[in-house]
ROSE-4610 file (N, C-alpha, C; in Angstrom, 1 decimal, always signed):
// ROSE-4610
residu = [X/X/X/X/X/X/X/X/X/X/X/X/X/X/X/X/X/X/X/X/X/X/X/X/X/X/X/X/X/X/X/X/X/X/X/X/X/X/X/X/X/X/X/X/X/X/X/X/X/X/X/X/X/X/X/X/X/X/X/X/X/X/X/X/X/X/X/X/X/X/X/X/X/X/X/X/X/X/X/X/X/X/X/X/X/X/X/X/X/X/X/X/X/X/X/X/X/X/X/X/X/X/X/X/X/X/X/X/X/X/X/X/X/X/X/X/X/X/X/X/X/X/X/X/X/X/X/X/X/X/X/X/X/X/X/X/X/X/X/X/X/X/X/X/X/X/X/X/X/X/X/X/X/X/X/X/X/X/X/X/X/X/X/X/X/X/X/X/X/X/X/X/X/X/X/X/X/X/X/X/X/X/X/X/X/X/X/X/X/X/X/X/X/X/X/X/X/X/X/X/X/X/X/X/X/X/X/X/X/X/X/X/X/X/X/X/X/X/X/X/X/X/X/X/X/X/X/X/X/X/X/X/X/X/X/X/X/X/X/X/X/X/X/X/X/X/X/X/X/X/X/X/X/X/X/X/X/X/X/X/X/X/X/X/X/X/X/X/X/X/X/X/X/X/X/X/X/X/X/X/X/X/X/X/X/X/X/X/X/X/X/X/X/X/X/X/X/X/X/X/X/X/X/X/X/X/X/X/X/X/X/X/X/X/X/X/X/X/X/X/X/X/X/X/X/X/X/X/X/X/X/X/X/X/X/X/X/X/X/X/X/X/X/X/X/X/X/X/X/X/X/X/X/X/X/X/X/X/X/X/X/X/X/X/X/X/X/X/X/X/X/X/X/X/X/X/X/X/X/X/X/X/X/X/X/X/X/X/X/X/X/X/X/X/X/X/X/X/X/X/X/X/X/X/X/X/X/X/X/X/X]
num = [1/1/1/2/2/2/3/3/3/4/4/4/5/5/5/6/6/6/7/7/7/8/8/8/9/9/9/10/10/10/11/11/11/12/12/12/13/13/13/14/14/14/15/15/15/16/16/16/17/17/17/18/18/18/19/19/19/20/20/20/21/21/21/22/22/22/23/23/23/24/24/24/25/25/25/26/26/26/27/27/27/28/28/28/29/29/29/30/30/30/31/31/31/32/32/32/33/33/33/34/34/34/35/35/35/36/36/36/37/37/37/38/38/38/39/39/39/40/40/40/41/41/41/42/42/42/43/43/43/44/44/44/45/45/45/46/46/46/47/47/47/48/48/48/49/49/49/50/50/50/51/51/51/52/52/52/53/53/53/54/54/54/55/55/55/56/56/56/57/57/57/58/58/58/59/59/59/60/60/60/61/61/61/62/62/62/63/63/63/64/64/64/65/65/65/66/66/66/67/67/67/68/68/68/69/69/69/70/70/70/71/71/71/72/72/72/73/73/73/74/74/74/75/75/75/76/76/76/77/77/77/78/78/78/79/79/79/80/80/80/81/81/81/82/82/82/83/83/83/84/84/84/85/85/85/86/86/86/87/87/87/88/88/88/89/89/89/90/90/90/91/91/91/92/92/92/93/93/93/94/94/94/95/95/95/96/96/96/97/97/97/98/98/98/99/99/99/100/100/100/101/101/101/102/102/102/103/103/103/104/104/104/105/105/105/106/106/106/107/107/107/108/108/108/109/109/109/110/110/110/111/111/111/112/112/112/113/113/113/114/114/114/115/115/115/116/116/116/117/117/117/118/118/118/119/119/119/120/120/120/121/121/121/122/122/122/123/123/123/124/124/124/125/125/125/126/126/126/127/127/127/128/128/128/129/129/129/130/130/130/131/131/131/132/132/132/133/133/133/134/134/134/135/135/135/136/136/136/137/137/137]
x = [-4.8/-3.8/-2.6/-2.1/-0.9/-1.2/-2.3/-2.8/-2.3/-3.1/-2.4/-1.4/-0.4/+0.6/+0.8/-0.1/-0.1/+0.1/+1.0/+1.0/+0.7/+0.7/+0.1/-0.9/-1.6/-2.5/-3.5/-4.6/-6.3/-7.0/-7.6/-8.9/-10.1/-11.0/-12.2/-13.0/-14.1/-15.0/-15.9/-15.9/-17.1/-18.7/-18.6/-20.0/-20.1/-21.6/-22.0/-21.8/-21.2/-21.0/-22.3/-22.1/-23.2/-23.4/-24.6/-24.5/-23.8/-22.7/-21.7/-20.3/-20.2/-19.1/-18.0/-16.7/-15.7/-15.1/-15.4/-14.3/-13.8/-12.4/-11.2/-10.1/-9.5/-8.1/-7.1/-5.8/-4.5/-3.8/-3.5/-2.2/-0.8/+0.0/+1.5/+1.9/+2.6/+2.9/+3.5/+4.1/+4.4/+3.2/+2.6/+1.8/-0.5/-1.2/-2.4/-3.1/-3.7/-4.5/-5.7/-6.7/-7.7/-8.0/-9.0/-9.4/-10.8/-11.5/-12.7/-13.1/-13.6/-14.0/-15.8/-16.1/-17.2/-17.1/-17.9/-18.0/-18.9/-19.9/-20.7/-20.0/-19.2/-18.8/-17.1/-16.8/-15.1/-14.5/-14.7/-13.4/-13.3/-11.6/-11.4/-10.4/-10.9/-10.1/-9.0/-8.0/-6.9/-6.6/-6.6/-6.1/-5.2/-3.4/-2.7/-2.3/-2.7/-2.1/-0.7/+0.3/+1.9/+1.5/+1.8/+2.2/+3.5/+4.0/+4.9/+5.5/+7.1/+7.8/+6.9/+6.6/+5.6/+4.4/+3.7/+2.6/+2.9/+4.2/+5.0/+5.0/+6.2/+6.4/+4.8/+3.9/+3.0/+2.2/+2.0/+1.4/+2.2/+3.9/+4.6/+4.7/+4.0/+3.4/+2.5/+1.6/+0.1/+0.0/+0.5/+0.3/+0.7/-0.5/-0.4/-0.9/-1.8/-2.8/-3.9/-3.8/-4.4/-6.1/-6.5/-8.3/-8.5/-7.2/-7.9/-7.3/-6.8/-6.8/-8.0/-9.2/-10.3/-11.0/-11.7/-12.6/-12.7/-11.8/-12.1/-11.0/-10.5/-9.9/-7.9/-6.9/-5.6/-4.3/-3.7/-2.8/-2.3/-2.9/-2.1/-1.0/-0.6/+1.2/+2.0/+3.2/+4.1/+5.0/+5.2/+5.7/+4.8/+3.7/+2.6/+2.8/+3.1/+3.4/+4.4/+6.0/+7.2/+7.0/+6.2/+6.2/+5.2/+4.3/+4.0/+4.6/+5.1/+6.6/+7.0/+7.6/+9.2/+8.7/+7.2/+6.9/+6.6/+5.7/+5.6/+7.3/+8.0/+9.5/+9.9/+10.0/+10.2/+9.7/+8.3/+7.9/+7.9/+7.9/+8.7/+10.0/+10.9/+12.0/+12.1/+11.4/+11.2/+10.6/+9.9/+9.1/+10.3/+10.8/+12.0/+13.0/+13.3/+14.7/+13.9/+12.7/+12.2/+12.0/+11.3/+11.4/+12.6/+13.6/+15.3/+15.9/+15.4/+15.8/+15.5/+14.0/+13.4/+14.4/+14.6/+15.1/+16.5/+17.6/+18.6/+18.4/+17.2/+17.6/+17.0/+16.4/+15.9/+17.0/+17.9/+18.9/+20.1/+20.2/+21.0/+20.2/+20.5/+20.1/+20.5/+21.1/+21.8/+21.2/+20.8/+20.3/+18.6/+17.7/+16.7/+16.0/+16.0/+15.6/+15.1/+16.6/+16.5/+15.4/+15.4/+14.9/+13.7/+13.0/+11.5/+11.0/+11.6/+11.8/+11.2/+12.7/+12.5/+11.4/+11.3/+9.9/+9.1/+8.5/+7.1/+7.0/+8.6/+7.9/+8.0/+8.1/+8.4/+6.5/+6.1/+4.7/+3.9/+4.2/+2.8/+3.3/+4.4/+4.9/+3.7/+3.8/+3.1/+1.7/+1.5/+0.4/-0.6/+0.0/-0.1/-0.4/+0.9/+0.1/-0.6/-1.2/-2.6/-3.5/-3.5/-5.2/-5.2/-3.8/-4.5/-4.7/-3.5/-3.4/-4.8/-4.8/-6.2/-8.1/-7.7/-9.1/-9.2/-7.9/-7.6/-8.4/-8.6/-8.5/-9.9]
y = [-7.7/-6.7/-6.9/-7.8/-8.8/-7.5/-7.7/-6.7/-5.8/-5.1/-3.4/-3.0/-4.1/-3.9/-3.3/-3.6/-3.1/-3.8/-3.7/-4.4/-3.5/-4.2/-3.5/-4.6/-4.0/-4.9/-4.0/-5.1/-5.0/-4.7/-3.1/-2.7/-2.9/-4.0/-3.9/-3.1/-2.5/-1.9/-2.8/-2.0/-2.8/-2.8/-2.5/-2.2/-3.1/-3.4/-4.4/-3.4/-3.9/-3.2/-3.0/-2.5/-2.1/-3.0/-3.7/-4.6/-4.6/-5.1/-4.8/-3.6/-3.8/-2.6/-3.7/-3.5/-3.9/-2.5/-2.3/-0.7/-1.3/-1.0/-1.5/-0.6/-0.5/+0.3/-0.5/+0.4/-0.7/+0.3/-0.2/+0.9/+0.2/+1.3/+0.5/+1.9/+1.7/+3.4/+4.6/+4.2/+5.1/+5.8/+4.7/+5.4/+4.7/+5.4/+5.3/+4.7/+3.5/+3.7/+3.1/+3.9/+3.1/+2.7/+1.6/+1.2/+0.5/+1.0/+1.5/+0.4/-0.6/-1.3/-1.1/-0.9/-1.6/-2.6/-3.6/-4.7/-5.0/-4.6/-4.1/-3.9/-2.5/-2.1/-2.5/-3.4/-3.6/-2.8/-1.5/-0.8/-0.6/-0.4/-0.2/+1.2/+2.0/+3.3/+2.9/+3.3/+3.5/+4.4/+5.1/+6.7/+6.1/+6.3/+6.4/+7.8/+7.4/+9.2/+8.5/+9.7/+9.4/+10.5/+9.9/+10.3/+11.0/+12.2/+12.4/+11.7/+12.2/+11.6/+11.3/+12.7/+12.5/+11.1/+11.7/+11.1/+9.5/+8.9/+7.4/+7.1/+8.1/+7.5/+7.7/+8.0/+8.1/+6.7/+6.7/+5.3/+3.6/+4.1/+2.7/+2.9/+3.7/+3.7/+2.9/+2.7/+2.4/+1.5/+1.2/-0.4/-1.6/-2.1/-3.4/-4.4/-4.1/-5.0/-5.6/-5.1/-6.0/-6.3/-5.2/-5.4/-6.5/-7.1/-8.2/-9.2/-9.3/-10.5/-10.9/-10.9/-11.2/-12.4/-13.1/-14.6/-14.6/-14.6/-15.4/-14.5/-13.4/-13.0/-13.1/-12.0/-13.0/-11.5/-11.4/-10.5/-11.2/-10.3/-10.9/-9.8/-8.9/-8.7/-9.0/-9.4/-10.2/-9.3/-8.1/-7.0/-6.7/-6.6/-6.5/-7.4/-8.5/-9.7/-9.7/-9.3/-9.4/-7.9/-6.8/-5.8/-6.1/-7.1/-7.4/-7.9/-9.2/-10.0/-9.0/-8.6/-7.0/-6.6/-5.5/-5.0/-5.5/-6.8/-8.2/-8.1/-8.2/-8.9/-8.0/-6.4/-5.1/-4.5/-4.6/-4.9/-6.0/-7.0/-8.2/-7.6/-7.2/-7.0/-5.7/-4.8/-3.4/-3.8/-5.2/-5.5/-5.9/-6.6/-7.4/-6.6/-5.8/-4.6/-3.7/-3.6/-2.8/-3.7/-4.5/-5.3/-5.9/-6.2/-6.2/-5.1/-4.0/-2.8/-2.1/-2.4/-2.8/-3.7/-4.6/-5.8/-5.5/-4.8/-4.5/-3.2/-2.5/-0.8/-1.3/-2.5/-2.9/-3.8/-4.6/-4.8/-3.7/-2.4/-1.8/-0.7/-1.4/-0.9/+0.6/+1.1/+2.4/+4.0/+3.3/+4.3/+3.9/+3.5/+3.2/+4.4/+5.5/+6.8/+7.3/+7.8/+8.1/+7.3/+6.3/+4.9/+5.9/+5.3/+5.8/+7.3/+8.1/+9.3/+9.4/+8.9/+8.7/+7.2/+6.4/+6.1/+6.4/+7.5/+7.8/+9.1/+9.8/+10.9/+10.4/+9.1/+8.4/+8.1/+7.4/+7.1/+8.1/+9.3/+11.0/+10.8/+11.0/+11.5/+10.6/+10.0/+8.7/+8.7/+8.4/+9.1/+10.3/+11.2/+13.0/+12.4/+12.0/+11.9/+10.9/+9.6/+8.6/+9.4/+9.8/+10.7/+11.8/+12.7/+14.0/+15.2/+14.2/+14.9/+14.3/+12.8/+12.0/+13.0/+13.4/+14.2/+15.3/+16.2/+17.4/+16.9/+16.0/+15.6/+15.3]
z = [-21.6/-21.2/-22.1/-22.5/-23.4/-24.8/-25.4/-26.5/-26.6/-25.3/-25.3/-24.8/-24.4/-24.1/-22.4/-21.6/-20.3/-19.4/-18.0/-17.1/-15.9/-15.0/-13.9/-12.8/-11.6/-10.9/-11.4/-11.8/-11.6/-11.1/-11.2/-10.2/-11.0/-10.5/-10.8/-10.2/-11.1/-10.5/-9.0/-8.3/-6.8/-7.5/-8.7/-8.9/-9.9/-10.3/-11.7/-12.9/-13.7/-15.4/-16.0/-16.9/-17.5/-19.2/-19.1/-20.4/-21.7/-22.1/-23.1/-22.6/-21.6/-21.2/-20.2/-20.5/-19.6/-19.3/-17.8/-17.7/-16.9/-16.6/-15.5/-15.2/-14.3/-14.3/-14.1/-14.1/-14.0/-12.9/-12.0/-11.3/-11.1/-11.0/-10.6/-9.6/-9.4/-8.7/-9.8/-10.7/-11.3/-12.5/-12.9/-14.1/-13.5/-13.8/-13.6/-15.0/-15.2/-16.8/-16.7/-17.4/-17.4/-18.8/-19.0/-19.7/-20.1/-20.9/-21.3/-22.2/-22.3/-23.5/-23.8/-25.0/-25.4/-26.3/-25.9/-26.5/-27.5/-28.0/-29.1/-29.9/-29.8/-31.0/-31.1/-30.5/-30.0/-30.3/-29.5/-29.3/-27.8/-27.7/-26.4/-26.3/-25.6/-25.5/-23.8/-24.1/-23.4/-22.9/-21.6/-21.3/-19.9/-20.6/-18.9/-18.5/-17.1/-16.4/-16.1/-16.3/-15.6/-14.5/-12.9/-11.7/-11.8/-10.9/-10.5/-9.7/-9.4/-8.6/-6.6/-6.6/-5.4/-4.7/-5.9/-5.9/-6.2/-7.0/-6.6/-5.3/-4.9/-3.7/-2.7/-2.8/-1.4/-1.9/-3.0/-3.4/-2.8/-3.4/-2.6/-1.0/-0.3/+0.7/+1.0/+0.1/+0.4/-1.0/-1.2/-2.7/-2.4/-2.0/-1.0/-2.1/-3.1/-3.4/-2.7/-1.2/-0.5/-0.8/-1.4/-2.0/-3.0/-3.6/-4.7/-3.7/-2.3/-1.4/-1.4/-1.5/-1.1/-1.6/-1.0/-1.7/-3.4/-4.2/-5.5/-6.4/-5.7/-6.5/-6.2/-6.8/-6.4/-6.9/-6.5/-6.8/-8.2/-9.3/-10.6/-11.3/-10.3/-10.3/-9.8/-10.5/-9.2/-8.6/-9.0/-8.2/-7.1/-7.0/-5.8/-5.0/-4.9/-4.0/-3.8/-4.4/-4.0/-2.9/-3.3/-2.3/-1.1/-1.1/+0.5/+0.7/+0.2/+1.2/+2.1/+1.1/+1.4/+3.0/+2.3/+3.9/+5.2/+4.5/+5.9/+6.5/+6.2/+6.1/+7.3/+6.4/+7.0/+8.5/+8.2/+9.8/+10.7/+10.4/+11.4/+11.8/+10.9/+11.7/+12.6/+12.5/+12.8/+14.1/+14.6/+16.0/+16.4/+16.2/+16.2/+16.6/+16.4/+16.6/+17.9/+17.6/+18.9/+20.4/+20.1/+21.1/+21.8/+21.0/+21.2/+21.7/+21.8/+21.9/+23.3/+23.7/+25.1/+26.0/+25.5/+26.5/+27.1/+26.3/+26.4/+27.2/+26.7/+28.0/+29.2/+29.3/+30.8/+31.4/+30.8/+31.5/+32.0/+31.1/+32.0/+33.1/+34.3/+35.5/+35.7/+35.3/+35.8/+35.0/+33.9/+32.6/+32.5/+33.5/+33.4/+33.7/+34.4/+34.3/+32.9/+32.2/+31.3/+30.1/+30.4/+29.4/+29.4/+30.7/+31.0/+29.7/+30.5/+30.3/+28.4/+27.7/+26.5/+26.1/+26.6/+26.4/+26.5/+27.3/+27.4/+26.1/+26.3/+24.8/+24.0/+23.5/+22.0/+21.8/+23.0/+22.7/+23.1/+23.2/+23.2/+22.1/+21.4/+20.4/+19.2/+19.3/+18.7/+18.8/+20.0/+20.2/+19.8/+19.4/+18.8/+17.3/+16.7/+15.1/+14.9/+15.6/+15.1/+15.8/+16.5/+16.9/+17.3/+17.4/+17.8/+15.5/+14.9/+14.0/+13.1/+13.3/+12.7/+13.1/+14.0/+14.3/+14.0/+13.6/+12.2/+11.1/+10.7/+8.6/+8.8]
C-alpha cells in the first residue's frame, strides 16, 4: 500500500482469490478504492471512488472496523481504532448520563408523574423506530 501511496483499512475478500490475483479494497469514510492486482503479469490497476459529504458522514456512523476484529486478523488503521475507543468512550458515557439521569428524577418525589409520563413516550418512541420502522425495510 506504501507503493501506491494509499492508506486506509483492509477489506479482504470472504472468498478464495483466484490463482495469481490479489483483489482488495481500502475504505476510509471519505474516499472508497479498490485495487486489482495481477500477479502474472504485475500489474496493479487502482480505481478510487471519492464519497460525498453524505455518504461520509453515514459511513462514520457505521466504520467500526469491527470485521477485521476476528481470529487472525487486526485493525491495521489507526484511525479505526482511535474511532472505536471514541465510540466505546461515547457510549459508556451516554449509559452513564442516562442512568444518572434516572436516579435523580426518582429522587424527586413530587415530579414523578410527569417522569413516568415522559418515560414511557421516550421508550414507544424508541420502540417505533427499531421495530416498527425495521419491519418497513
Amino acid at each position: 500500500m506504501r507503493q501506491l501511496g494509499l492508506v486506509g483499512e483492509i477489506d479482504w475478500p470472504q472468498t478464495a482469490q483466484a490463482s495469481g490475483r490479489l483483489d482488495f479494497n481500502i475504505a476510509t469514510p471519505k474516499h472508497a478504492t479498490q485495487v486489482r492486482v495481477d500477479l502474472a503479469q504485475k500489474c496493479a490497476t487502482v480505481q478510487q471512488i471519492d464519497r460525498n459529504a453524505w455518504s461520509a458522514l453515514r459511513i462514520m456512523h457505521t466504520f467500526s472496523g469491527s470485521r477485521y476484529n476476528s481470529a487472525g486478523t487486526y485493525r491495521d488503521w489507526v484511525v479505526t481504532s482511535v474511532w472505536v475507543v471514541a465510540m466505546d468512550a461515547l457510549a459508556a458515557g451516554v449509559l452513564v448520563m442516562v442512568l444518572g439521569s434516572y436516579y435523580m428524577w426518582w429522587r424527586l418525589k413530587r415530579t414523578r408523574t410527569a417522569g413516568w409520563v415522559a418515560l414511557m413516550a421516550g421508550w414507544l418512541s424508541c420502540v417505533f423506530f427499531v421495530y416498527g420502522l425495521a419491519s418497513r425495510g
